[in-house]
RONUDO-447010 format. One record per residue: residue number from 0; residue in three letters; x, y negated, z negated of N, C-alpha, C in turn. Coordinates in steps of 0.001 Angstrom, whole numbers. Example, Ala and Ser with C-alpha at 12.3 -4.5 7.8 and 13.67 -1.06 7.14 Angstrom:
RONUDO-447010
 num residuo      nX      nY      nZ     caX     caY     caZ      cX      cY      cZ
   0     ala   13190    5690   -7800   12300    4500   -7800   13200    3300   -7800
   1     ser   12850    2250   -7080   13670    1060   -7140   12900     -30   -7870
//
This chain:
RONUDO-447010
 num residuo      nX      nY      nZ     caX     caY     caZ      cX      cY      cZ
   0     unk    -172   -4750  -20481   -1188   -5540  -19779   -2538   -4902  -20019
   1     unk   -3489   -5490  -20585   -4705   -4680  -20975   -5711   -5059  -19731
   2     unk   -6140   -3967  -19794   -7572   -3856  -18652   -8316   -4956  -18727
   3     unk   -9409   -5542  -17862   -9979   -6402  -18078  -11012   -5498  -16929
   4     unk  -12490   -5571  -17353  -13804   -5407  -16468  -13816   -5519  -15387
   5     unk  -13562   -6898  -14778  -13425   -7703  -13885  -12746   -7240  -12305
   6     unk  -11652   -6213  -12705  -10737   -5868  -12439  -11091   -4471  -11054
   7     unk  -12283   -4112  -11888  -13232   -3105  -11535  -13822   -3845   -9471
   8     unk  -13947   -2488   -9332  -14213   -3128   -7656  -15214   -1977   -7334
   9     unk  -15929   -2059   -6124  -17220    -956   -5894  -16591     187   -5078
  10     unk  -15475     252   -4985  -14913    1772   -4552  -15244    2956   -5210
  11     unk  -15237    3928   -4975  -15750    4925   -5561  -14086    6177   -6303
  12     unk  -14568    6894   -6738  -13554    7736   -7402  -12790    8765   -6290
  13     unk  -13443    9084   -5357  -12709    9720   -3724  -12054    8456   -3200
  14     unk  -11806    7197   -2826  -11688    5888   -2178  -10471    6043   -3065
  15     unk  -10516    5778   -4591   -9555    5790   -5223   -8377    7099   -4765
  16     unk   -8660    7804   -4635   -7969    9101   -4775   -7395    8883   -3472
  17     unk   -7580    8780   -2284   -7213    8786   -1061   -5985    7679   -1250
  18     unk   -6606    6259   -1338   -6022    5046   -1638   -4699    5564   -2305
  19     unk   -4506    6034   -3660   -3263    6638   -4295   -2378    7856   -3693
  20     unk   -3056    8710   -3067   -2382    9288   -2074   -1481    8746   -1098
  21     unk   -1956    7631    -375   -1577    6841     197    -323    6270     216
  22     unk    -428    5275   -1425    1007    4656   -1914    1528    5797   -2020
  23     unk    1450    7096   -2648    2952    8101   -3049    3604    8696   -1465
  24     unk    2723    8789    -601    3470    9263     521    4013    7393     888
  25     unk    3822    6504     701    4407    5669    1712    5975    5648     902
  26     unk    5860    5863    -458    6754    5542   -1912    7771    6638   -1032
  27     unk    7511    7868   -1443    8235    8732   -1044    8921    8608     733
  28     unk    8271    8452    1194    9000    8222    3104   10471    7076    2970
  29     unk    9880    5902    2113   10864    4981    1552   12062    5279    1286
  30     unk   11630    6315    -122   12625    6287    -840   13397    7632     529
  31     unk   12973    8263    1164   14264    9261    1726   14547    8329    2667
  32     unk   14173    7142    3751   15017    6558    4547   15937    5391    3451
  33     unk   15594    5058    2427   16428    4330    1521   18045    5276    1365
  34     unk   17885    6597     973   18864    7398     637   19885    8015    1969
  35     unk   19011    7620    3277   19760    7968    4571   20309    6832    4815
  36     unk   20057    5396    4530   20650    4420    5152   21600    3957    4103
  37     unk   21657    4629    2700   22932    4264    1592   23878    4427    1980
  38     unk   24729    3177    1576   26304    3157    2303   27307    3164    1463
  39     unk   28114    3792     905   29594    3759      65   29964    2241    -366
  40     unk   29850    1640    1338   30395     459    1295   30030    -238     475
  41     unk   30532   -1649      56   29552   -2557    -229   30826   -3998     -90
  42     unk   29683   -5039    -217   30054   -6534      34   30060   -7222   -1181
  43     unk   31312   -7609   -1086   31211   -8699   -2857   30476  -10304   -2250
  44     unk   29597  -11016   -2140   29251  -12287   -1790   29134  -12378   -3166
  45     unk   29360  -14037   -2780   28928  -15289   -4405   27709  -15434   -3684
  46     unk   26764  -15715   -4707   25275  -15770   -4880   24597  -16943   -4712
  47     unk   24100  -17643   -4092   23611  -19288   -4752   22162  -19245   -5735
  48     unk   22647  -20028   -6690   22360  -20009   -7855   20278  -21073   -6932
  49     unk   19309  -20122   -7392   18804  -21038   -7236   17180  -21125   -8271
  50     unk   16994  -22217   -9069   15959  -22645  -10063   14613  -22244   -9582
  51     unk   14204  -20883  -10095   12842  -20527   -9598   12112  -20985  -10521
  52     unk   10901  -21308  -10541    9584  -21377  -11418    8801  -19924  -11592
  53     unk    9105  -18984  -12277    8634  -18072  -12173    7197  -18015  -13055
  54     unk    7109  -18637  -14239    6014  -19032  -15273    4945  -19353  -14269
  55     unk    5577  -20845  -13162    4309  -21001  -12185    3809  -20095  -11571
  56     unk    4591  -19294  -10694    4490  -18276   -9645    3734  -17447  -10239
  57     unk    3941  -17003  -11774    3328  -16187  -12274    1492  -16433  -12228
  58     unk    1246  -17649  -13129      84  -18509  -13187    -648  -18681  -11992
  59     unk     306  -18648  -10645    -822  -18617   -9579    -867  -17529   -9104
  60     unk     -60  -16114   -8810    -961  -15171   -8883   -1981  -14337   -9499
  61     unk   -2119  -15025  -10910   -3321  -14637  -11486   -4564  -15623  -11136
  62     unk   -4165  -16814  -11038   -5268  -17317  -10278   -5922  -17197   -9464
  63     unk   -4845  -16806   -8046   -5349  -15998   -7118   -6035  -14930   -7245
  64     unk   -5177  -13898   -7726   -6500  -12488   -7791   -6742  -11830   -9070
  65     unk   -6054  -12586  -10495   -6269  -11144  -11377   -7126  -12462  -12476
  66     unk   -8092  -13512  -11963   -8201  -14005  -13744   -9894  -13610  -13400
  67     unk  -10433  -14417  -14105  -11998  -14063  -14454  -12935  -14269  -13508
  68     unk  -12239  -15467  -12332  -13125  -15856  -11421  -11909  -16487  -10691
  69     unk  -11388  -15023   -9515   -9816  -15243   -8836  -10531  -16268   -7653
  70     unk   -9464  -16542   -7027   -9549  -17633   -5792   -9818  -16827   -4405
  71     unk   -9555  -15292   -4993   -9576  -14129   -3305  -10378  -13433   -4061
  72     unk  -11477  -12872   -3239  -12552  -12262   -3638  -11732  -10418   -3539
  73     unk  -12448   -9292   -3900  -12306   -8092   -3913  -11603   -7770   -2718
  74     unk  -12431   -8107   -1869  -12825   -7714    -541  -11438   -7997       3
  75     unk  -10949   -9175    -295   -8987   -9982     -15   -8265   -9521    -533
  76     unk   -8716   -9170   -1480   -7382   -8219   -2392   -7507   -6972   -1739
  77     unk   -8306   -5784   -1340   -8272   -4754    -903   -7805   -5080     664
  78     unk   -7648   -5847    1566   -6945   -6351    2461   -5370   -6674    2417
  79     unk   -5116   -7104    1664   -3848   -7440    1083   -2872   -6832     485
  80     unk   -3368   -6285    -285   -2643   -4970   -1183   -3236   -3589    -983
  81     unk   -4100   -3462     205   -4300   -2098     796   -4639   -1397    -299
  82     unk   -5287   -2048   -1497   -5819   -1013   -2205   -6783   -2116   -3110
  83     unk   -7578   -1398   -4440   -8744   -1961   -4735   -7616   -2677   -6533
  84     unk   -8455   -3665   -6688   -7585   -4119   -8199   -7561   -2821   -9263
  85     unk   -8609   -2165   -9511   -8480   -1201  -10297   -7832    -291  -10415
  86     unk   -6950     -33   -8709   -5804     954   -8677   -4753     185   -9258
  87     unk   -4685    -996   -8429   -3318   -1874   -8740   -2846   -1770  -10143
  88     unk   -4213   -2632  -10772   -3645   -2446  -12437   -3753   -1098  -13111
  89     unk   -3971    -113  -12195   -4346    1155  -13234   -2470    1286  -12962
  90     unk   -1936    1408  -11548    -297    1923  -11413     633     629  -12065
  91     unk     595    -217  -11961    1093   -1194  -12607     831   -1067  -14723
  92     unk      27    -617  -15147     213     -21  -16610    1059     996  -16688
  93     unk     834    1896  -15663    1287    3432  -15849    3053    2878  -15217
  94     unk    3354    2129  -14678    4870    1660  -14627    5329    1352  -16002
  95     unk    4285     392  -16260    5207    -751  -17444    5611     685  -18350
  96     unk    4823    1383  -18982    4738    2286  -19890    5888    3184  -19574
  97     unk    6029    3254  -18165    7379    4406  -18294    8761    4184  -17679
  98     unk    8613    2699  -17108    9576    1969  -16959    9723     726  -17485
  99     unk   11098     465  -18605   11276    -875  -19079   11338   -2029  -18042
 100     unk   11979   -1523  -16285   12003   -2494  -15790   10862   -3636  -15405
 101     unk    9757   -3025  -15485    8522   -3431  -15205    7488   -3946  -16259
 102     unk    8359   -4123  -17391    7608   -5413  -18711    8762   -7018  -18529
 103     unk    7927   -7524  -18884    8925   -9026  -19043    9903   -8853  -19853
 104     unk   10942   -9522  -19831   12014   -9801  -20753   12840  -10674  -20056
 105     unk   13593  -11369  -21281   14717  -12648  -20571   15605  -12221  -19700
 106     unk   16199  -12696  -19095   17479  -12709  -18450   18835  -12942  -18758
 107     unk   20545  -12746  -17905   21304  -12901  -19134   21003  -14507  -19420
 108     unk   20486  -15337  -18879   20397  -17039  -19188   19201  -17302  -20299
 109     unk   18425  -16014  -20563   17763  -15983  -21639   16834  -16839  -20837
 110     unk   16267  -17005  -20071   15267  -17210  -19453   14116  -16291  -18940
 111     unk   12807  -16364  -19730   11915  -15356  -19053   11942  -14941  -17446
 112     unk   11999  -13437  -17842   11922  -12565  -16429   10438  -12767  -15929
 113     unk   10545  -12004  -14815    9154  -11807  -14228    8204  -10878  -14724
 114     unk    7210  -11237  -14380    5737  -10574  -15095    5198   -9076  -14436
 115     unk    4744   -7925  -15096    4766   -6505  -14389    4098   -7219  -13159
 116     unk    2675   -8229  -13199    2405   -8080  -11856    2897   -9145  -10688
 117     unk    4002   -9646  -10932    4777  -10012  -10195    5647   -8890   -9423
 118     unk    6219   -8438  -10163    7096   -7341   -9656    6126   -6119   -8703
 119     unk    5226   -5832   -9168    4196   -4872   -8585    3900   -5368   -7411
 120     unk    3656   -6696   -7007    2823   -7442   -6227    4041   -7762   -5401
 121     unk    5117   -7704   -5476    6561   -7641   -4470    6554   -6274   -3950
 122     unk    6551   -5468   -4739    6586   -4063   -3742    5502   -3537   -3130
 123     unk    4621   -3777   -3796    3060   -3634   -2835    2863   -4328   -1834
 124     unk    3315   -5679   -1550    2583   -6483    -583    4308   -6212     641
 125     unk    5465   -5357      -4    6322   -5120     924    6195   -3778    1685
 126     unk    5430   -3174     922    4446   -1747    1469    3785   -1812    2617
 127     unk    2725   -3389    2167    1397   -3369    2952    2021   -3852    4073
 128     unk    3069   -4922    3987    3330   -5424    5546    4548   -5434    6455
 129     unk    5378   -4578    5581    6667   -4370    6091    7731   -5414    5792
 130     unk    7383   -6382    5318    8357   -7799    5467    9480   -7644    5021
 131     unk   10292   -8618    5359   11713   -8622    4943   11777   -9202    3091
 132     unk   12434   -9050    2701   12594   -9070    1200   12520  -10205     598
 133     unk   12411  -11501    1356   12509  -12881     650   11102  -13565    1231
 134     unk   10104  -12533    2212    9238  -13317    2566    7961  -13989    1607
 135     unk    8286  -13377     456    7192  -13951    -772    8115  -14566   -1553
 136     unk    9050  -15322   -1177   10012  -16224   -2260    9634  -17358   -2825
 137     unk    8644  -17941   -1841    7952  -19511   -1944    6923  -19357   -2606
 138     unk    6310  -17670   -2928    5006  -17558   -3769    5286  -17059   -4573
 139     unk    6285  -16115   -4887    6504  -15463   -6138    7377  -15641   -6460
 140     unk    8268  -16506   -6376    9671  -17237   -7017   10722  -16165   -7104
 141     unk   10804  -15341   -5715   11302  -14082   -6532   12506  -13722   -5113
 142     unk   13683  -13915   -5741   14763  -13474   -4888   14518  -12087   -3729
 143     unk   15445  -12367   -2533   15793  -10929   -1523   16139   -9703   -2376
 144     unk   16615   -9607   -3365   18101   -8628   -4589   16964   -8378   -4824
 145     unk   16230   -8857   -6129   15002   -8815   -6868   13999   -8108   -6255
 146     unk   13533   -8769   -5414   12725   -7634   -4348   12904   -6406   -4411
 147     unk   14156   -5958   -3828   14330   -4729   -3227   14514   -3905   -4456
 148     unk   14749   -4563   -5633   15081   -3731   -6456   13348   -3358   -6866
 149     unk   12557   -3991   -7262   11412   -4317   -7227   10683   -2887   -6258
 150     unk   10989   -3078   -5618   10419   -2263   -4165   11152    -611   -4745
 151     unk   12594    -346   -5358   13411     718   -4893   12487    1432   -6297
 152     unk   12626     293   -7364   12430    1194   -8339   10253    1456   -8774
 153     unk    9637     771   -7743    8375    1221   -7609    7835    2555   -7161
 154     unk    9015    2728   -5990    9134    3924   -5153    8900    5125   -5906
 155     unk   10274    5013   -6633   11115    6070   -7875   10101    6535   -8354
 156     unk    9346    5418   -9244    8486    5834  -10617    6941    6225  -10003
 157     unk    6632    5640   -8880    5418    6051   -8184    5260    7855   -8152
 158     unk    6212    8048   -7170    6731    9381   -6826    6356   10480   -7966
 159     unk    7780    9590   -8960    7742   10777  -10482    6090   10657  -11489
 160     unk    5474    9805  -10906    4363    9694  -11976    3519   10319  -11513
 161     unk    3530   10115  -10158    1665   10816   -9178    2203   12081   -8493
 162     unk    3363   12242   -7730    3467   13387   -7134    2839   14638   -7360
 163     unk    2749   15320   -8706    2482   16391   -8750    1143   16330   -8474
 164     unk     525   15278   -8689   -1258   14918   -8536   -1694   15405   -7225
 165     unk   -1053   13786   -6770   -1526   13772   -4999   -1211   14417   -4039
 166     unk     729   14861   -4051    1300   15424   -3025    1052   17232   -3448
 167     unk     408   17456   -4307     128   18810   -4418    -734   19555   -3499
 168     unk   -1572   20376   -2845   -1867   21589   -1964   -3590   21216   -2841
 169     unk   -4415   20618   -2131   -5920   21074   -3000   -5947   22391   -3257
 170     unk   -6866   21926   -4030   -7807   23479   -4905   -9140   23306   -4282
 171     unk   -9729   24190   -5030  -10969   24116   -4456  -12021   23249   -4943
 172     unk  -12009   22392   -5904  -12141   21047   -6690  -12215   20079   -5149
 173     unk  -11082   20020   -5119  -10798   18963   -4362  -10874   19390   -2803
 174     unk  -11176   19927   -2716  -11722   19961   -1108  -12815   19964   -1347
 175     unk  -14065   20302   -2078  -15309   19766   -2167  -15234   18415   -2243
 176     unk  -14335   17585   -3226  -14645   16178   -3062  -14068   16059   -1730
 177     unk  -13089   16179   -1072  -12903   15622     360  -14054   15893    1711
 178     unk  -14664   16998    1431  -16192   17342    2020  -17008   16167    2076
 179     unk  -17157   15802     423  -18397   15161     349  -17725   13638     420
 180     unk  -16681   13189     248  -16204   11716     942  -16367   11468    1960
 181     unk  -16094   12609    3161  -15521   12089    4479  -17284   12737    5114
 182     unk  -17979   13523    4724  -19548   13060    5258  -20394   11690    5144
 183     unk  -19893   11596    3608  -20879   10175    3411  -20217    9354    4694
 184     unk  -18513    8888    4366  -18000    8069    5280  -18163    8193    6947
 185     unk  -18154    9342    7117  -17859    9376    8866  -19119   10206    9171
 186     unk  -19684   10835    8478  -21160   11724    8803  -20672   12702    9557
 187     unk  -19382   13387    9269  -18997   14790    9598  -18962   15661    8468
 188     unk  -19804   16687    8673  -19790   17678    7259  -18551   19095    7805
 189     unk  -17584   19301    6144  -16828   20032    6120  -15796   19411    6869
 190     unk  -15204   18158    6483  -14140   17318    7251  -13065   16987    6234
 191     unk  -12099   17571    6271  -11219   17557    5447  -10230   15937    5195
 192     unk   -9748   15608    6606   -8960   14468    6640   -8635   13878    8424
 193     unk   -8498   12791    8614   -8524   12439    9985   -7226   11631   10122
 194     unk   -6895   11216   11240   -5874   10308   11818   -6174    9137   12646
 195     unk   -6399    8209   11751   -7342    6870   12841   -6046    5829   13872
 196     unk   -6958    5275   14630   -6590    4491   15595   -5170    5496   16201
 197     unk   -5039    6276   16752   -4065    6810   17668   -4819    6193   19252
 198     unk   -4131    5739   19525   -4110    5167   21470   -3749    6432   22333
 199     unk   -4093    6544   23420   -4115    7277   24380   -4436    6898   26020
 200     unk   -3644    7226   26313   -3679    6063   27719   -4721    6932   28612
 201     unk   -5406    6012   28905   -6605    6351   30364   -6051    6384   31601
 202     unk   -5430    7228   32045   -4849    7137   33462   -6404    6578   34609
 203     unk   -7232    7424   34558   -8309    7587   35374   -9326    6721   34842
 204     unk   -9074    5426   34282  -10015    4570   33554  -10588    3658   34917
 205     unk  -11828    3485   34829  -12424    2603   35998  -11368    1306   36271
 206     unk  -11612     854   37413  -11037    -482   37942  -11887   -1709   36550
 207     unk  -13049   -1673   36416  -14346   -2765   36362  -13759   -1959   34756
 208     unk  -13227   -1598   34500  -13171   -1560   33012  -11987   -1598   32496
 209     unk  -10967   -1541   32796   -9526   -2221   32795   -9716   -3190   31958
 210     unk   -9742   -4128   31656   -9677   -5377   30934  -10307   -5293   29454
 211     unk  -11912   -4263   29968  -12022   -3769   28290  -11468   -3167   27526
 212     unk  -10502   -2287   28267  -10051   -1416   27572   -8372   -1353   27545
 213     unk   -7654   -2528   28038   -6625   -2617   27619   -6145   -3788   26875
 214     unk   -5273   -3282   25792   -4585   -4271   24648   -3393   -4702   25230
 215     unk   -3164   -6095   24790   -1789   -6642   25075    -246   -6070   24516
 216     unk    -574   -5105   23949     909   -4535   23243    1175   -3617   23796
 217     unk     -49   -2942   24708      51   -1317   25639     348   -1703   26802
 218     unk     -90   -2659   27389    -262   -2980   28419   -1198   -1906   29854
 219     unk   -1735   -1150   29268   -2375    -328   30280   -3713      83   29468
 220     unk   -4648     574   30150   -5862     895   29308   -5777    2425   28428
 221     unk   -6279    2380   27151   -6212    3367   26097   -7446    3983   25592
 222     unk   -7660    4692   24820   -8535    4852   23899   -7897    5267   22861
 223     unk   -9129    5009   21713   -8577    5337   20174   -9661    6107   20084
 224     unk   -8649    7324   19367   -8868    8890   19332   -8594    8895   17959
 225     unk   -9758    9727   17160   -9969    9775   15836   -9475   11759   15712
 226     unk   -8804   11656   15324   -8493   13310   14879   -9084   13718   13697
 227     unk   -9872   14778   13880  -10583   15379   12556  -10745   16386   12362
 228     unk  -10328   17095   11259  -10156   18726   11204  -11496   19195   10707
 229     unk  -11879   19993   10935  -12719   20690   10295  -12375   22221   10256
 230     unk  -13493   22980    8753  -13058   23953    8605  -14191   25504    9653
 231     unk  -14970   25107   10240  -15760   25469   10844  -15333   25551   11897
 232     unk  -14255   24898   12707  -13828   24976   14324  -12302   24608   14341
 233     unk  -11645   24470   14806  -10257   23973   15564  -10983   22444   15225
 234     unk   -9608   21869   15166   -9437   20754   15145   -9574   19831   16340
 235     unk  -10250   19089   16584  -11170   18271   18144  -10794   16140   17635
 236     unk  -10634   16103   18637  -10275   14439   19241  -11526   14251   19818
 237     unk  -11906   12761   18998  -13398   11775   19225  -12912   10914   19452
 238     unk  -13402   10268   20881  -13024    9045   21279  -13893    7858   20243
 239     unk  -13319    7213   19355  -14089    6041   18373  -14336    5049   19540
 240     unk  -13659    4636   20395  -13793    3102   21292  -12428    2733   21579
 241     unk  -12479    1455   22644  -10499    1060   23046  -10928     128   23086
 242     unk   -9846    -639   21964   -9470   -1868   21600   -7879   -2361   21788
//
């Protein structure tokens, strides 16, 4: 799949780096509850046979986000796939290249398979939202089986390709860039990494402010507490606001 310009988004080279950090720890958490919940067992079911359009499916997710002038702006795609197009297609090359499963090829019916960013765009968007395995079937023509395999073997090759990168211990390289990311971003200097939206319940929260400050899923009033280390002090909790 060759690069295209277009593809390019206004994130910066720290944004990127964080962003990819990101997918290999979610890849990796996966793949060890994948290997705790493997079962010996297994179930023989007959399959129902069913006529996908995958050529279409294919054609409209490039319409949607990968052609010259997509139907979802940057801004939707980095919503969606929790990351910017330029990562997407940068890990989606670096698959095809070191996994055959992730180039097209027929099937045993000799019918074209699915497209790398079909398959990419099943395990990414099962990343971003947790869903069950057939919930993009009507958009990406793409079986529950298919999925997961989709999903197991993104995990795998994510892991073996970036790990040593991302999940490695900074140097001193890279804690200057995490310095100078997380000042521009949050205007804390010497801030290594934070923990957003954690809730915390307000026992002693006013009467007359109750309602601002409690969400329907807590049911009691909270705040969201931003954790941020720095290398200058102990690590300190900032109330951001309760939503």
């Amino acid at each position: 799949m060759a690069s295209n310009p277009w593809w390019s988004s206004g994130y910066s080279d720290e944004e990127e780096m964080i962003f990819a950090n990101t997918v290999v720890k979610a890849a990796q958490i996966l793949m060890e509850e994948e290997e705790e919940n493997d079962s010996s067992e297994s179930v023989i079911t007959r399959r129902i046979r069913v006529n996908r359009d995958r050529e279409g499916a294919h054609e409209k997710l490039v319409n949607d986000y990968f052609w010259d002038a997509p139907h979802y702006n940057a801004d939707i795609f980095r919503r969606r796939f929790r990351m910017s197009r330029r990562l997407f297609t940068q890990i989606a090359d670096d698959l095809a290249g070191v996994d055959p499963f992730f180039t097209q090829h027929p099937d045993a019916r000799n019918y074209e398979g699915f497209t790398t960013l079909q398959k990419c765009t099943a395990a990414i968007r099962h990343l971003a939202y947790g869903t069950v395995f057939d919930a993009l079937d009507e958009y990406l023509q793409m079986s529950a089986r298919t999925t997961r395999e989709c999903l197991y073997r993104f995990c795998h090759n994510v892991v073996k390709l970036y790990s040593k990168k991302y999940l490695r211990k900074p140097n001193v390289y890279d804690v200057q860039q995490l310095y100078q990311a997380h000042e521009a971003r949050h205007g804390f200097p010497g801030m290594l990494g934070s923990i957003d939206c954690m809730h915390w319940a307000w026992h002693n929260c006013p009467t007359a402010w109750r309602g601002q400050y409690t969400r329907g899923d807590h049911g009691h009033p909270t705040l969201i507490l931003e954790a941020v280390a720095f290398t200058q002090r102990p690590q300190c909790a900032i109330p951001i606001g309760g939503l």
